[in-house]
Structure formats: C-alpha cells, structure tokens
C-alpha positions as CSV (number, residue, x, y, z in Angstrom):
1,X,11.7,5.8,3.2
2,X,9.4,8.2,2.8
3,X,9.0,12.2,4.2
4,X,6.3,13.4,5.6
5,X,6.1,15.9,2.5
6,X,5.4,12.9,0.3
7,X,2.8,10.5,2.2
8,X,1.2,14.0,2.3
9,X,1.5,13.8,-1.3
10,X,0.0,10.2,-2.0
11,X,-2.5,10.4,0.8
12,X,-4.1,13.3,-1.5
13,X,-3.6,11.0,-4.6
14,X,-4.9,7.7,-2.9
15,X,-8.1,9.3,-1.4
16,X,-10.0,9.1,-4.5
17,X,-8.8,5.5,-5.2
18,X,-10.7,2.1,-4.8
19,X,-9.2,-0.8,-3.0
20,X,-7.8,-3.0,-5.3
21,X,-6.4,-5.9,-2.7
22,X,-8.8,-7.4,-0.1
23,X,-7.0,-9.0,3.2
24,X,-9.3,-11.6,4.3
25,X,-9.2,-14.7,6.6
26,X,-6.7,-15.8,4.4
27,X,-4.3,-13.7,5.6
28,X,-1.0,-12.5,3.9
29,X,-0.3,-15.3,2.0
30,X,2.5,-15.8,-1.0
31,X,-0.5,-15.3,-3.8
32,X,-1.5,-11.8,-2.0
33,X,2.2,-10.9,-2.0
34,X,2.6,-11.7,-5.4
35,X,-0.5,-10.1,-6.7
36,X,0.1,-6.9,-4.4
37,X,3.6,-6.8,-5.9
38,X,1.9,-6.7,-9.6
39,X,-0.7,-4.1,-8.6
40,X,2.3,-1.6,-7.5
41,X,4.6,-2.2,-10.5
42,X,1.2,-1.7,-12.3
43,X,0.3,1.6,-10.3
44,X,2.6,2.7,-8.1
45,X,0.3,3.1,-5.6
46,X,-2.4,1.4,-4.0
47,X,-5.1,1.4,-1.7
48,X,-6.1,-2.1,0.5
49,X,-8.7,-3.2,2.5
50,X,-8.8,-5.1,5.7
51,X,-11.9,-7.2,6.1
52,X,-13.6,-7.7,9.8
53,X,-12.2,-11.6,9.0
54,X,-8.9,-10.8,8.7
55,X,-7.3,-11.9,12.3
56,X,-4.1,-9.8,12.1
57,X,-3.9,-5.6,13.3
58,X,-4.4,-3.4,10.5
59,X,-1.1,-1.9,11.4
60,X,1.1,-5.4,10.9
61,X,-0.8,-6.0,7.5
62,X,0.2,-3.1,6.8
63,X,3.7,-3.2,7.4
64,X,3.9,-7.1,6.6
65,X,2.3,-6.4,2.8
66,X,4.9,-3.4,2.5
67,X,8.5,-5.2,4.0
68,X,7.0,-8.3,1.8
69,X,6.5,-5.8,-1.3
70,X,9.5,-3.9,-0.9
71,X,6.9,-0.9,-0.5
72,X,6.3,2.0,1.8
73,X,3.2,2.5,3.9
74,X,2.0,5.9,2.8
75,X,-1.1,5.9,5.4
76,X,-3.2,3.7,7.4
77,X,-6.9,5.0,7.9
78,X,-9.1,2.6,9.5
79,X,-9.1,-1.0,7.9
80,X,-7.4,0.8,4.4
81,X,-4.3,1.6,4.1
82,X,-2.1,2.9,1.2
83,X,1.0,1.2,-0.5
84,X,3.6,2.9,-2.4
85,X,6.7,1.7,-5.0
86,X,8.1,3.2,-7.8
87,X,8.1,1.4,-10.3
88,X,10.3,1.0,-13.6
89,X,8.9,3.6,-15.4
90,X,7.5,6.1,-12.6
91,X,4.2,7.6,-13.4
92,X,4.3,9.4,-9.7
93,X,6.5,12.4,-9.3
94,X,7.4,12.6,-5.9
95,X,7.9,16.0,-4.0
96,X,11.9,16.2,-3.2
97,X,12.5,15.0,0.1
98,X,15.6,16.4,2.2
C-alpha cells in the first residue's frame, strides 16, 4: 500500500510518461494481465489508457489490472491511470512512508 507521500512521488514521475497498455473492447483479459505484469517488472511503473470502447469504469480497470498485477494504483486521471510494482531490482526509490 502506498502513502500519499509516494503516489505524490510517481504521479510526478509518470506525468511525462506514454501509455504503454491500451484497455480496449477487449477488456482485461489474461494476455493484458500478463503483458501488464511484464511492462511493471520491466519499469516499475506505468501509465495506461482506457479507450472510449472499453465498457468497464476507469476506476475498476484500474483496480482490476492492479489486484490482477499485484500492483498499486498510483493515480487515476481521466481514462489514464498509473501502475506501480517494485520490481526485483528496483530502479524507483520510494520516499519512506510511516
């Protein structure tokens, strides 16, 4: 779980960021999970987009990608929101949390 201290921290980081998963009609299905899953162990953190065909609220993608992930949702901004995991070998330094 994260503090507010740090999603302060990684919305900063993941404002100049691209999208690198698209949520279409397709969903969240078990090849989105999987390839979400490789993007954060690539980068730790991610931004992804919701297109106007996706069906489902940004906020439940959101926290369906994430509790499928094993992530944190660091921010949800409009049809983008951000994804955080540490991965192995951490290349984000988190603020310390309480």
């Amino acid at each position: 779980m994260l503090t507010g201290k740090q999603k302060r921290f990684l919305r900063a980081m993941g404002h100049s960021l691209n999208p690198v998963i698209t949520i279409g009609k397709g969903e969240i299905t078990e090849a989105l999970v999987k390839e979400t899953a490789e993007a954060l162990e690539h980068h730790e953190l991610i931004k992804v987009k919701i297109l106007e065909s996706c069906l489902l609220d940004r906020h439940d993608a959101a926290d369906e990608l994430a509790a499928a992930c094993d992530a944190d949702v660091a921010q949800v901004i409009g049809r983008t929101f951000l994804l955080y995991r540490p991965a192995k070998e951490r290349k984000i330094e988190l603020p310390r949390g309480r």
